[in-house]
C-alpha positions in Angstrom: 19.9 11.4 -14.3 19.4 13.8 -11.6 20.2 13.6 -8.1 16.4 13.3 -6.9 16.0 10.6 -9.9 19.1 8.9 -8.3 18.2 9.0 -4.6 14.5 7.4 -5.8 16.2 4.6 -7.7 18.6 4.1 -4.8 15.9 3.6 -2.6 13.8 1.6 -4.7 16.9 -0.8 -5.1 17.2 -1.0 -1.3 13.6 -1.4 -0.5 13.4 -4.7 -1.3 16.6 -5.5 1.4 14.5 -3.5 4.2 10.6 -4.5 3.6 9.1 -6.4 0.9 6.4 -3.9 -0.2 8.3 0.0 -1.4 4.7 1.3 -0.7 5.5 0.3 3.0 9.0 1.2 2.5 8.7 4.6 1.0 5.4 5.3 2.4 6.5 7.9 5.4 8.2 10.1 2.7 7.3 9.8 -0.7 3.6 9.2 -1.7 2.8 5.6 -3.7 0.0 5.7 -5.4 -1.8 2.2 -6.6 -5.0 2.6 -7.8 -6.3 4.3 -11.0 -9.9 4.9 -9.1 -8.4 7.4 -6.5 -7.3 10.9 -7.7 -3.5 11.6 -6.8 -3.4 14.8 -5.2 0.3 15.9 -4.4 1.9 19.3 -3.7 3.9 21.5 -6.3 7.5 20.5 -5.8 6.9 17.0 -4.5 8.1 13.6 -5.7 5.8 10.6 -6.1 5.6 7.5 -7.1 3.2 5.0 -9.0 3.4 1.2 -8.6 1.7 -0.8 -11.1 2.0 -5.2 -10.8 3.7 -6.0 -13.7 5.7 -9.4 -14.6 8.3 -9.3 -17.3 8.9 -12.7 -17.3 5.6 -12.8 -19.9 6.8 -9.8 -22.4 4.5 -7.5 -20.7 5.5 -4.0 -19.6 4.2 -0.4 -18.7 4.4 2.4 -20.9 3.2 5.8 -20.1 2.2 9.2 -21.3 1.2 12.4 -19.6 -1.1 14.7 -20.8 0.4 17.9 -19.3 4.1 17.7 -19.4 3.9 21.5 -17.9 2.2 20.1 -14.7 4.3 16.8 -14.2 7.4 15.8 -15.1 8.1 11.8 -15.6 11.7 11.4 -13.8 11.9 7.3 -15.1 10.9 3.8 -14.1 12.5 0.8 -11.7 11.1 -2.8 -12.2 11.0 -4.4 -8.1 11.4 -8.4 -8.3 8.9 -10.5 -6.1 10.0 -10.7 -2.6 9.1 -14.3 -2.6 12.0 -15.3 -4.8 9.9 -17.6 -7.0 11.2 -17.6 -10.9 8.4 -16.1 -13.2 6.6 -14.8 -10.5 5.3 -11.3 -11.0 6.8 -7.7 -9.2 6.1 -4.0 -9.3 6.9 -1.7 -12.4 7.1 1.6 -10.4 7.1 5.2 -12.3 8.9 8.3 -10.9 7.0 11.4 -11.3 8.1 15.3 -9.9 5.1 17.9 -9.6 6.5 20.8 -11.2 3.7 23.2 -11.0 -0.4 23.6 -10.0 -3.2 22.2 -12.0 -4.6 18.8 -13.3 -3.2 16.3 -15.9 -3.9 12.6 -16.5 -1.5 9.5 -16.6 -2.2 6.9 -19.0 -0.6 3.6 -19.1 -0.6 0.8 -21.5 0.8 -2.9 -20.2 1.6 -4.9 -23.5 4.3 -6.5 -25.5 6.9 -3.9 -27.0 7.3 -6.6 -29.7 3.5 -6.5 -30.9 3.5 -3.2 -31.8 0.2 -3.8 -33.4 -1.8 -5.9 -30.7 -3.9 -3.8 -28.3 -2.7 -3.6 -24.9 -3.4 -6.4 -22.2 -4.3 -3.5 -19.7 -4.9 0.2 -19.7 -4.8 2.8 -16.8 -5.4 6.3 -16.3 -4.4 8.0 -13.6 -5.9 12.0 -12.8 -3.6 13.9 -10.9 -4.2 17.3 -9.1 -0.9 19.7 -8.4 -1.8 22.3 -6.1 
């Protein structure tokens, strides 16, 4: 794990303690992206993040891929629990990405059931991303 990898996870952990939303949280230094229909545009050498709804609690989770690994580089995943405390109740699955270098690449994810390998996913997102 490096050091950036562990300062992200850190503050994802902590989040939660400070403000119930990391988009709030993280907002003022690290870009959180949400929604699939917007392109995220981010600087070579920055860090961002993407925060998907997500609810283990069902069997559901978020796998990704990248298209370019040149352009991107995926740096892991944190799961944030509901700030309302209720059992079953769903959170935020929320991907750690580092722009390595200009030009464009996509981010596909998949939300389904790691033990039904052959069922299609319950969702699927793509996310286009510009480095410049």
């Amino acid at each position: 794990m490096t050091l950036r990898t562990l300062a992200a996870t850190l503050a994802l952990a902590v989040s939660p303690l400070v403000l119930p939303s990391p988009a709030r949280a993280l907002q003022p230094h690290t870009p959180v992206f949400t929604d699939a229909a917007q392109v995220v545009a981010v600087q070579a050498g920055d860090d961002f993040f993407i925060a998907l709804a997500s609810n283990p609690t069902t069997g559901y989770t978020w796998t990704q891929s990248i298209g370019d690994g040149k352009v991107l580089a995926y740096e892991g995943n944190v799961y944030q629990v509901p700030s309302n405390g209720l059992i079953g109740a769903g959170g935020q699955q929320i991907f750690i990405y580092h722009a390595n270098r200009s030009g464009t690449t996509a981010i596909s994810f998949a939300y389904a059931r790691p033990f039904e390998p052959n069922a299609a996913p319950a969702k699927s997102l793509t996310f286009s991303v510009t480095v410049q």
